[in-house]
FIZA-670584 format. One record per atom (N, C-alpha, C, O, CB): residue in one letter; z, y, x. Coordinates in steps of 0.2 Angstrom, whole numbers, plus 5000, padded with zeros to 4 digits. Glycine has a CB too. Example, Ala and Ser with C-alpha at 12.3 -4.5 7.8 and 13.67 -1.06 7.14 Angstrom:
<kepas>
A503949725066A503949785062A503949845066A504249835071A504549785057S503549895064S503649955068S503950005064S504050065067S502949975070
</kepas>
This chain:
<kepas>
X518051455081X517451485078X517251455071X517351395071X516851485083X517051495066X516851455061X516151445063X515751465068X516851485055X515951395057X515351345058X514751405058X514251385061X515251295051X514651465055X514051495055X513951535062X513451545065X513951555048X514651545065X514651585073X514151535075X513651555077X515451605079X514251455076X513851425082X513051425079X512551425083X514251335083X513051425075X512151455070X511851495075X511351485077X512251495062X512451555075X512151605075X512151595086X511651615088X512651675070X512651585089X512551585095X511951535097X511651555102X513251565097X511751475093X511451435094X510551455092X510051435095X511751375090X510651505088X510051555088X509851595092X509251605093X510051585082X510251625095X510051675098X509851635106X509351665109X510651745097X510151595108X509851535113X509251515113X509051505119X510151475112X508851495108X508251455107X507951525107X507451515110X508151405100X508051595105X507751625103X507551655112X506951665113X508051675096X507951665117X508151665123X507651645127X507351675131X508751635124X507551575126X507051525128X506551505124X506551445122X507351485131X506151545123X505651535117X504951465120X504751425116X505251625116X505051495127X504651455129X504751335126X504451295124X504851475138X505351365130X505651275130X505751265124X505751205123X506351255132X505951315119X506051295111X505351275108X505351225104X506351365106X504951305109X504251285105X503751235107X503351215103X503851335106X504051215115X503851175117X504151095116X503851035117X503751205122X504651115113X505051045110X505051045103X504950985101X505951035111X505051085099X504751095092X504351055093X504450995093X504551165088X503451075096X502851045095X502850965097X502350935095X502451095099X503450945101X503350885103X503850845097X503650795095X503450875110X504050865095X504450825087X504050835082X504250805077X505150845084X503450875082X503150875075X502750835076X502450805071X502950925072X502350825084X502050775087X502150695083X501850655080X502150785094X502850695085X503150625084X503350625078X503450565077X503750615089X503450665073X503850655067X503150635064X503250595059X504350715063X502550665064X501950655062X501650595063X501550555057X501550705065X501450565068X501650505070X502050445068X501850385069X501650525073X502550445066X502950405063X502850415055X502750365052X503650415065X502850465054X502750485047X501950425044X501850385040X502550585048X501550455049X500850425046X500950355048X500750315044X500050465050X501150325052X501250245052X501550215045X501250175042X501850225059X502250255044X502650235038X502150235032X501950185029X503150275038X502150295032X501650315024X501150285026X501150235022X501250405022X500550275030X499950205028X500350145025X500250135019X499650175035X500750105030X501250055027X501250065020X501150015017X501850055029X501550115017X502050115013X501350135005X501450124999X502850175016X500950165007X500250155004X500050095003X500150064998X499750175007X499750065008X499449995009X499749945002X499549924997X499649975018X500549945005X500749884999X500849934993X500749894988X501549825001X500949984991X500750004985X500149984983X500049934978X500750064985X499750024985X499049984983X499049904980X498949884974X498549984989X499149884985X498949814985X499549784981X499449724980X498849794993X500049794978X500549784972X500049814966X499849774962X501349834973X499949864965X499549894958X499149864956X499049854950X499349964957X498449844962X498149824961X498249734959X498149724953X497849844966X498549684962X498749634960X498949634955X498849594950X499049604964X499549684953X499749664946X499249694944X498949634943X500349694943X498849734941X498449744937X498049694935X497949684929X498249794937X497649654941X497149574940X497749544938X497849544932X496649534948X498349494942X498649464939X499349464934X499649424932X498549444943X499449514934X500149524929X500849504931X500749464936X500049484923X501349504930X502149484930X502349414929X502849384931X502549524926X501749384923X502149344920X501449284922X501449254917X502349374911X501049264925X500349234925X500349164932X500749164937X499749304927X500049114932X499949054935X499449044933X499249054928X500249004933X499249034938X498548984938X498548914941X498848904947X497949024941X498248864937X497948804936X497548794938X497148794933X497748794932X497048764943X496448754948X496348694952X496848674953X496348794953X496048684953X495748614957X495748544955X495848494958X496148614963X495648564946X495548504945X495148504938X495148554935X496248474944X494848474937X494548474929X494948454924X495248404924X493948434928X494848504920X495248524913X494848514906X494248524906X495348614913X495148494901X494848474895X495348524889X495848544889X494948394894X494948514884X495448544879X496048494876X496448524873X495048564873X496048444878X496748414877X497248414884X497748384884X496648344875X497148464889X497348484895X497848564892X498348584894X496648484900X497448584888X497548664885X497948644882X498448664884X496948704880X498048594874X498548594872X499048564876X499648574874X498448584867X498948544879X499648524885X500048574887X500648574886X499348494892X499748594890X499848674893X500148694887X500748664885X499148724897X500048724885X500048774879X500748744878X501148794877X499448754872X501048694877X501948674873X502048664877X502248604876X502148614866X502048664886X502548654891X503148714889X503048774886X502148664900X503648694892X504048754892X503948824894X503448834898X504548734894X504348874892X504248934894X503548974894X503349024895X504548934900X503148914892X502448954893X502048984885X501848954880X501748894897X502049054886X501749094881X501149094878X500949094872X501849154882X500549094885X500049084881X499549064888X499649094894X499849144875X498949024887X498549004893X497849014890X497548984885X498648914895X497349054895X496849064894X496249034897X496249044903X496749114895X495848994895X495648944900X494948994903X494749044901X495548854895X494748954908X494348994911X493748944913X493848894918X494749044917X493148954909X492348914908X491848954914X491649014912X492048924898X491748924921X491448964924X491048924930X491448894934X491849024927X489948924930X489848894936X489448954938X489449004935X489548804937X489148934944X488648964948X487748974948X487448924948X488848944954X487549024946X486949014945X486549074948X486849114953X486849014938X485849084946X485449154949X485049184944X484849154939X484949134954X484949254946X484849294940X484249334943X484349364948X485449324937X483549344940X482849374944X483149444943X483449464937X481849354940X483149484951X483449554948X482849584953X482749564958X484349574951X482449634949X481449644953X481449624957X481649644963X481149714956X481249534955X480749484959X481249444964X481049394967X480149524963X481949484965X482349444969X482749394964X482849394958X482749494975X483049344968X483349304963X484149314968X484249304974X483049214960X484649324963X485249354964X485849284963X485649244959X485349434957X486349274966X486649204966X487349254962X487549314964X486749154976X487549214955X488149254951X488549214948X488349154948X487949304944X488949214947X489549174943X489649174936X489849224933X490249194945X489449144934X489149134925X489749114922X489949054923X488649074924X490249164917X490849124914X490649144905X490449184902X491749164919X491049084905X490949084898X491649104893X492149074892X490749004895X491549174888X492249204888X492349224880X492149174877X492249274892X492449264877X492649284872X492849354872X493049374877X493049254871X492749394865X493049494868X493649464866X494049514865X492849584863X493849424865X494549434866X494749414874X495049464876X494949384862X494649344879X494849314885X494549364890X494949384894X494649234886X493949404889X493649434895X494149474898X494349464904X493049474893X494349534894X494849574897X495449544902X495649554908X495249594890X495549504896X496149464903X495949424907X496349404911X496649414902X495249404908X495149384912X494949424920X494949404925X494849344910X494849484918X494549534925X495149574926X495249614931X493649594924X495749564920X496449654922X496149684917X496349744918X496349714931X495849684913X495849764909X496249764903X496649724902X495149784907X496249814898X496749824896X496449784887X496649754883X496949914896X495749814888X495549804882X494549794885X494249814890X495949884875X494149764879X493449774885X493349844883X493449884887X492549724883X493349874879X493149944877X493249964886X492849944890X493950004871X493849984888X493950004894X493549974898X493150004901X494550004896X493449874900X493149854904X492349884906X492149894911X493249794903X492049894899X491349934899X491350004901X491550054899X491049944893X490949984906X490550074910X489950074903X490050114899X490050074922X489550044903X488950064901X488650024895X488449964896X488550074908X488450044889X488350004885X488849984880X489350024879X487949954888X488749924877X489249914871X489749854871X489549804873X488849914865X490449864870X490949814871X490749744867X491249704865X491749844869X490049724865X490049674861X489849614865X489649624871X489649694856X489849534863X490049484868X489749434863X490149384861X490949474871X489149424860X488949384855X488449324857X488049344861X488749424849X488349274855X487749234857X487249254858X487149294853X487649194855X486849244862X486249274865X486249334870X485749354872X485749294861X486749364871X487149434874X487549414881X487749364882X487849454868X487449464885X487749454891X488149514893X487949564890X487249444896X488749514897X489049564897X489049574907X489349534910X489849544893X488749614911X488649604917X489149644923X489449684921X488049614917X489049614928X489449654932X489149714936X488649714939X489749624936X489749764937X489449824941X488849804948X488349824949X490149874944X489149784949X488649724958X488049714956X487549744958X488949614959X488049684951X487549654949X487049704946X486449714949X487749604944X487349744940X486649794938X486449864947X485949884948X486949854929X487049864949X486849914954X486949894961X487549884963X487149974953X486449894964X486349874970X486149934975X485749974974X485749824970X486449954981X485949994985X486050084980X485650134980X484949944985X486650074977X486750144973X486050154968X486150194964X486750214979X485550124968X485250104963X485450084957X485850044957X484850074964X485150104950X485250044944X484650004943X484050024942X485450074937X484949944944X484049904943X484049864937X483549834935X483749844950X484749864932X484649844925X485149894921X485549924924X484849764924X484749884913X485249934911X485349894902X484949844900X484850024911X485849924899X485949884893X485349904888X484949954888X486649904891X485249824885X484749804882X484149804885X483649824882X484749834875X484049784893X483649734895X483849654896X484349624898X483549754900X483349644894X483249554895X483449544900X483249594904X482549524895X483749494902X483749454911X483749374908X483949364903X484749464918X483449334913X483449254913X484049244917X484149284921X482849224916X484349194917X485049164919X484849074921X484549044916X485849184911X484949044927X484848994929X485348964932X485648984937X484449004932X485448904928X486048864931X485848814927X485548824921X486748894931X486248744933X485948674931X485448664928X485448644922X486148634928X484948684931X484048654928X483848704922X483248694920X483948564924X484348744919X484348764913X484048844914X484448874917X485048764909X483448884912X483248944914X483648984906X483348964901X482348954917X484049024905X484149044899X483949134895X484249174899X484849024898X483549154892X483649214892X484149264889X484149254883X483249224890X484449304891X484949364888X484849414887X484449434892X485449374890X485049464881X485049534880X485749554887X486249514887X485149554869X485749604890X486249624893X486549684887X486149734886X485949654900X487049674885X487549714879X487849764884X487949824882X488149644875X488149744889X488549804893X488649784899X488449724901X489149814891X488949834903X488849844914X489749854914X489949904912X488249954918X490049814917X490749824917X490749874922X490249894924X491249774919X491449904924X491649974928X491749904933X491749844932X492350044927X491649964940X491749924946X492549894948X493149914947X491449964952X492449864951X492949814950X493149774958X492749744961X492649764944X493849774960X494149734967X494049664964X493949644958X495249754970X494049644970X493749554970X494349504972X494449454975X493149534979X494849534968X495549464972X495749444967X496349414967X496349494977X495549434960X495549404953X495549334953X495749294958X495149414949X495449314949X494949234946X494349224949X494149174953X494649234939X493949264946X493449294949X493149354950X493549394948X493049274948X492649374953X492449424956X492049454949X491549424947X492149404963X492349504945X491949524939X491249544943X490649514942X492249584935X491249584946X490549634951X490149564950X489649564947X490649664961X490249534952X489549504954X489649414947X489549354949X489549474968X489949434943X489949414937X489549414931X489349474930X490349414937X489249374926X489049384921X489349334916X489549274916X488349374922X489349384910X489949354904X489749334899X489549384896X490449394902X489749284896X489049264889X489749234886X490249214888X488249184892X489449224878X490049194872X490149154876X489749144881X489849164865X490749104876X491049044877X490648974871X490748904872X491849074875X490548984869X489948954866X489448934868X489448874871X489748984862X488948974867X488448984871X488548924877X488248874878X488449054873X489048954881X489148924890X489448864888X489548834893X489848974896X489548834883X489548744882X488848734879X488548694883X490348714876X488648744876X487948744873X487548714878X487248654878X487648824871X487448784884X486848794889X487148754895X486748714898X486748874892X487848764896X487948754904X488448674905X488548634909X488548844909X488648674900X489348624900X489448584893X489948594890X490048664901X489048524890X489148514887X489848454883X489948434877X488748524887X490148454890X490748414892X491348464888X491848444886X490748394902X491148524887X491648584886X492248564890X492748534887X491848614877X492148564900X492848564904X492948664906X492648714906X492548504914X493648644908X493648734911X493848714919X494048664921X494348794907X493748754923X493948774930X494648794932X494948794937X493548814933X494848824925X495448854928X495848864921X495548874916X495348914933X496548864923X496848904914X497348954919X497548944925X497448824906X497549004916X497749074918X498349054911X498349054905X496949144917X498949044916X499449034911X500149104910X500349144914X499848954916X500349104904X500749154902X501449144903X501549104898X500649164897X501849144906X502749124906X502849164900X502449194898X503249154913X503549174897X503749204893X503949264896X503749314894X504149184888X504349254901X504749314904X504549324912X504249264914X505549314904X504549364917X504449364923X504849314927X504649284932X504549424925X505649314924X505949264927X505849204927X506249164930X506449274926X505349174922X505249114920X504749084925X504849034928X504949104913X504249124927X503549104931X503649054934X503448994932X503149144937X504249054940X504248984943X504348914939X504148854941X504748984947X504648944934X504948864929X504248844929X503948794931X505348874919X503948904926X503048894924X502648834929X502248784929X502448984924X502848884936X502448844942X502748764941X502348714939X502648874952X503448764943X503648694944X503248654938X502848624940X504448674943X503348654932X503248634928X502448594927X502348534926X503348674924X502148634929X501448624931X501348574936X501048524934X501248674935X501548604942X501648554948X501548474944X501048434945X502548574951X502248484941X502348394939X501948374932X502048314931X503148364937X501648404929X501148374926X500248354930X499948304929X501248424922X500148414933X499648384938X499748394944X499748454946X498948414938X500048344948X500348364954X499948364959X500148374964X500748324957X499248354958X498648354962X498248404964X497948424970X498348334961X498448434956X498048504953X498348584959X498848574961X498248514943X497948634960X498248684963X498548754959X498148794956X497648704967X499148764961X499548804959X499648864961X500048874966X499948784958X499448914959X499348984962X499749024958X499649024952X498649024962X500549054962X500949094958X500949154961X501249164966X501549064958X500449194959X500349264962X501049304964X500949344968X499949304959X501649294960X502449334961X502449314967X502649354971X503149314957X502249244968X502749234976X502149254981X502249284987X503149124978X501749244980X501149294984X501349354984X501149384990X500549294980X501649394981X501949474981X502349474985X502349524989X502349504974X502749414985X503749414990X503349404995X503249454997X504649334990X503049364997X502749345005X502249395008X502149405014X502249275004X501949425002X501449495005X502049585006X501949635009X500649514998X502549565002X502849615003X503349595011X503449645014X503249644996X503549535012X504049525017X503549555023X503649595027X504349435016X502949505023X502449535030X502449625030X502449665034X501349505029X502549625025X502149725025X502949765027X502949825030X501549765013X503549735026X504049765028X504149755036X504349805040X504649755024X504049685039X503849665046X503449715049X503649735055X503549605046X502949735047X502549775049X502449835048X501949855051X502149765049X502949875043X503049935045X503649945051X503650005053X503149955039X504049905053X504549905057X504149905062X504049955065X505149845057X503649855064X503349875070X502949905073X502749905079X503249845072X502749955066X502250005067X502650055068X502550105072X501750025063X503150065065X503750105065X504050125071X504150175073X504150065062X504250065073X504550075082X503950065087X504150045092X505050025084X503250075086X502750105089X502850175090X502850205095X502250085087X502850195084X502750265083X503450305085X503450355088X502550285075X504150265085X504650305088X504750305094X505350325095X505150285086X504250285099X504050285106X504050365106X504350375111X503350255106X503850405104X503550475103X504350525104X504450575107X503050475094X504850485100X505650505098X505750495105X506050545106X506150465093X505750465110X505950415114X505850465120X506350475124X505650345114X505250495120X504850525125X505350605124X505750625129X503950535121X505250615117X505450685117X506050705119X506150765122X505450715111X506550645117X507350635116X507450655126X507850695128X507650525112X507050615129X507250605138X506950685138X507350725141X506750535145X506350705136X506150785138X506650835135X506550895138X505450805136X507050825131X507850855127X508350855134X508750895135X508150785118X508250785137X508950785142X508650835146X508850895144X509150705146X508150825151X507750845156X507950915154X508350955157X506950825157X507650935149X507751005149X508551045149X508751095152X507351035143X508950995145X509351015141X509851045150X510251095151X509550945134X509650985156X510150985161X509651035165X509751035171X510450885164X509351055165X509151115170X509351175166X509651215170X508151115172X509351195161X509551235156X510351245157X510651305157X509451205149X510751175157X511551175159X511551235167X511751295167X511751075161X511251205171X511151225178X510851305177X511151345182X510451175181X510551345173X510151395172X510851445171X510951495174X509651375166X511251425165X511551465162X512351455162X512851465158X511251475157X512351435170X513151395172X513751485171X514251485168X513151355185X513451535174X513551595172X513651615166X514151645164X513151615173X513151595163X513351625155X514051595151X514451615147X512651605149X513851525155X514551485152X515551505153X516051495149X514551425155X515351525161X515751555165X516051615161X516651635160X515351555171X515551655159X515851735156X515951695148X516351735145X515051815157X515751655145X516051645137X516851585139X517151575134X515251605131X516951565145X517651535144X517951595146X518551595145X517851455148X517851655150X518351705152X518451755147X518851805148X518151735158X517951735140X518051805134X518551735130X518851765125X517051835128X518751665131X519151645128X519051585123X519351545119X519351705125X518151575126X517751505123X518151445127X518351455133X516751505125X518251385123X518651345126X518051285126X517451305123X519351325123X518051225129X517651165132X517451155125X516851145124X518051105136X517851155118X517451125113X516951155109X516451135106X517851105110X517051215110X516851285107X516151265110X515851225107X517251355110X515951295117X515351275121X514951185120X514351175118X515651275129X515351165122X515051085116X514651085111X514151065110X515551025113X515051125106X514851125100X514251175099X513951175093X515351125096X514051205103X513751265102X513051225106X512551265106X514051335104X512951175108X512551175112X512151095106X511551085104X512951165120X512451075107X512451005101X511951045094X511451025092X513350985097X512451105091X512051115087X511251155088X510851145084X512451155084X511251195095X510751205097X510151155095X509651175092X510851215103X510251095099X509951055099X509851015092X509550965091X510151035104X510151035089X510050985080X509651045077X509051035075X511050955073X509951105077X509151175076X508451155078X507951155074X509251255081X508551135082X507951125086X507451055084X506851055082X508151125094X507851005083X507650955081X507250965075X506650955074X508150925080X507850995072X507651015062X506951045061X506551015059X508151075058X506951105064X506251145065X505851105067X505251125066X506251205070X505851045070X505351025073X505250975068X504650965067X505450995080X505550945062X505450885057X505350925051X504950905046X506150825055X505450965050X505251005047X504551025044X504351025038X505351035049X504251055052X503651045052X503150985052X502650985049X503651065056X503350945056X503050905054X502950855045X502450815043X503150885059X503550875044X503650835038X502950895033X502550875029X504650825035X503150965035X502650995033X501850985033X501550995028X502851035035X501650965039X500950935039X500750885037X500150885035X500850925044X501350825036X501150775034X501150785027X500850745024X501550725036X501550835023X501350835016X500650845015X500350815011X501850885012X500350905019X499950915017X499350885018X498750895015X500050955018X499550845024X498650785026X498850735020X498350705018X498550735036X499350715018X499450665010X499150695005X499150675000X500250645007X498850735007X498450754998X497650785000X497350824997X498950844993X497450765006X496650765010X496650675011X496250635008X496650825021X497050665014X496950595017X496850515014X497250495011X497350595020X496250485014X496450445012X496150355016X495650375021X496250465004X496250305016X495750275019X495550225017X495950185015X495850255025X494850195016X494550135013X494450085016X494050085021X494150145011X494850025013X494749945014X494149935015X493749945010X494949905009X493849895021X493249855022X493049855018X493449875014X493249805023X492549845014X492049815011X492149885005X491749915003X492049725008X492749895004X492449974998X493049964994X493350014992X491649974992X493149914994X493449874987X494149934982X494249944976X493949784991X494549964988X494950014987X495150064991X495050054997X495449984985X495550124988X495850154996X496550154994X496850154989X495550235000X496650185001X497350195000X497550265003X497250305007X497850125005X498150274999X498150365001X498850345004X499050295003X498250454993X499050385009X499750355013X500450395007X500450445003X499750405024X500850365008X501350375004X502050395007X502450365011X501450335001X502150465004X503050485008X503550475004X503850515000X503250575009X503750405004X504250384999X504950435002X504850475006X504350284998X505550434999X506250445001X506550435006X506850475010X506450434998X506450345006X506350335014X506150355019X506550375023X506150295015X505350365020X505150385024X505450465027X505750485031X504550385021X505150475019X505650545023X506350535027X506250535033X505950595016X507150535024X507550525028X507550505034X507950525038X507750505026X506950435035X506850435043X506750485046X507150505050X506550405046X506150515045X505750565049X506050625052X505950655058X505250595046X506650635047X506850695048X507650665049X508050705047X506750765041X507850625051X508650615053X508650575060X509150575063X509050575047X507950535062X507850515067X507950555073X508350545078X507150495066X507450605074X507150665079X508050685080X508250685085X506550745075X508350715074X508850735077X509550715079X509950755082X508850785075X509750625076X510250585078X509750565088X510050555092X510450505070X509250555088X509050545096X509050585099X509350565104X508450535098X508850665098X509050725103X509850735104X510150755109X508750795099X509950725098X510850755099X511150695105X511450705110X511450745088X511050645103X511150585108X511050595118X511350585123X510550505104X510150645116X510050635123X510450695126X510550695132X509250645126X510550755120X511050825122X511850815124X512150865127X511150855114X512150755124X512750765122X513050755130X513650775132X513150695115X512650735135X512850705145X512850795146X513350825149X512050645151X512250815143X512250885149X512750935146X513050975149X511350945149X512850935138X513150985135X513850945138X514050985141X513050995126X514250885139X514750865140X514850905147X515350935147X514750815139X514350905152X514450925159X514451005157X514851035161X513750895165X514251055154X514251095153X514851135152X515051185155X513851085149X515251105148X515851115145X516351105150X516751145150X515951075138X516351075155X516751055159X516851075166X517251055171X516650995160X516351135167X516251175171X516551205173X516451265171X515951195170X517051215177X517551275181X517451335180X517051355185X517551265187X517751385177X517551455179X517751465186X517451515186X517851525175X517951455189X517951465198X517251445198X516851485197X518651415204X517051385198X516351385200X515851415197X515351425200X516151325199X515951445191X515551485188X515451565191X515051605190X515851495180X515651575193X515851635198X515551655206X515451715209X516551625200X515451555207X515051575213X514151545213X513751525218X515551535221X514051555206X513551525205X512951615204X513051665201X513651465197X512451575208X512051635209X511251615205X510751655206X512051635219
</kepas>
């Protein structure tokens, strides 16, 4: 027979038993749906959380921490090898009267040039939601947190605020309100306030130390040279190489799509033994029908194969569909991270797909192949005295 006769014999089968067809369709879209949405969360999740990190920290960046830094620490840094350029980062803790309450913020001292890089943005133009990208003495640049509380705005640009840190109460014009902003940076812009870098040695530091330098590699491939390098110049100091933070968050998150993964193929597992079950009372059902297609001249393989394919139709219609639903809850669905910070929409990469839809029907064909074997091997004498 050619390949479209078993199509066509294998259609008219399912169409036969509409009952048992639909009822196994619905349980693979059950299961493809389910595996589907385990994977695509996963496969969301570290997207997100890749775009996001790179965008706060970049391809090419190190950070310097846990020690106090000077500007002859900067030009140090600065002519280590492979390193392009180091932003140092001037920043303590204070409180700010926000109506009558006093509000606890992180006070950094910046530049319109360092600011941007210091929170991920491209340029401050962009970093500003509201008011004006300027950063001059006496001027404050503030965070979304901070002016809006409780979906309220309770400051707006070109109000006054007093700023308090070390014994020092200072007053500022608020120049601008940054857009809101995820917290896994340097620091936390939201609940930040940004004043010249001047100024913040002036008021807060007159030692002019920094907390941290935010180092540039030349190339992506260099960063580690960058870490080691570091390493042995302050070997005390704390080295944060967010790339290898990426290998270690992406290695967990492929771990854990495998195990959510084969959670969800529990569902295949189910359907695949209700594929046998049925598939061998079905054998039993239509021992007859078999009987009269080896006496028109169908041979054992012929019947095998017609039964196999049955059963991969069936499969298909069933991934199908589901892969169908799952497209379409990926463009409703989305879910938000604790505290707000981001969401994630689930993702049907290529991968994904190919499992979903080659899974259902390499398991069914697998649980098909005992009954359809017994099937085929059936005696027409015995077919003859089957009632």
């Amino acid at each position: 027979m050619r390949g479209w006769d078993y199509v066509n014999l294998a259609w008219s089968s399912l169409k036969a038993s509409k009952g048992r067809s639909v009822g196994a369709i619905i349980g693979i879209i059950i299961a493809v749906g389910a595996l589907g949405a385990a994977l695509g969360i996963g496969f969301g999740f570290q997207h997100t959380f890749e775009t996001s990190f790179a965008r706060l920290f970049g391809a090419t960046e190190v950070y310097l921490t846990g020690t106090t830094l000077t500007a002859a620490d900067l030009n140090t840094v600065e002519h280590l090898p492979y390193v392009a350029n180091v932003i140092p980062l001037a920043a303590t803790t204070g409180v700010v009267n926000i109506g009558g309450q006093r509000v606890r913020v992180t006070i950094v001292g910046a530049t319109e040039f360092t600011l941007p890089l210091l929170i991920g943005a491209t340029s401050l133009s962009s970093a500003v939601e509201y008011g004006a990208p300027t950063l001059v003495a006496g001027s404050a640049i503030i965070g979304n947190g901070i002016a809006f509380q409780n979906g309220a705005q309770l400051i707006s640009p070109g109000q006054l605020i007093t700023v308090t840190a070390g014994g020092k109460t200072i007053p500022m014009i608020v120049t601008g309100i940054l857009v809101p902003s995820v917290s896994i940076g340097a620091i936390n812009p939201d609940s930040s306030i940004f004043i010249d870098q001047s100024s913040f040695f002036q008021y807060f530091d007159p030692a002019q130390t920094y907390s941290a330098f935010i180092v540039y590699a030349d190339l992506p491939k260099e960063v580690q040279s960058v870490a080691n390098e570091l390493q042995a110049v302050y070997p005390t100091a704390t080295i944060i190489n967010p790339s290898s933070i990426t290998s270690s968050f992406n290695q967990f998150m492929g771990e854990l799509e495998l195990f959510l993964g084969a959670i969800a193929s529990i569902g295949f597992l189910i359907t695949g033994l209700w594929i046998f079950d049925s598939m061998t009372i079905s054998v039993m059902q239509r021992t007859r029908e078999f009987g009269v297609m080896k006496a028109m001249g169908f041979g054992n393989r012929e019947i095998f194969l017609m039964l196999v394919v049955e059963i991969a139709m069936l499969s298909l219609m069933g991934a199908a569909g589901g892969l169908a639903a799952l497209v379409g809850l990926m463009h409703v669905v989305s879910l938000s991270i604790p505290g707000g910070s981001f969401r994630i929409t689930p993702v049907l990469s290529p991968t994904v797909i190919v499992i979903i839809v080659l899974l259902p029907v390499a398991i069914n064909i697998l649980a098909a192949l005992v009954p359809a074997y017994r099937a085929a091997r059936i005696p027409p004498a015995q077919t003859l005295r089957y009632e």
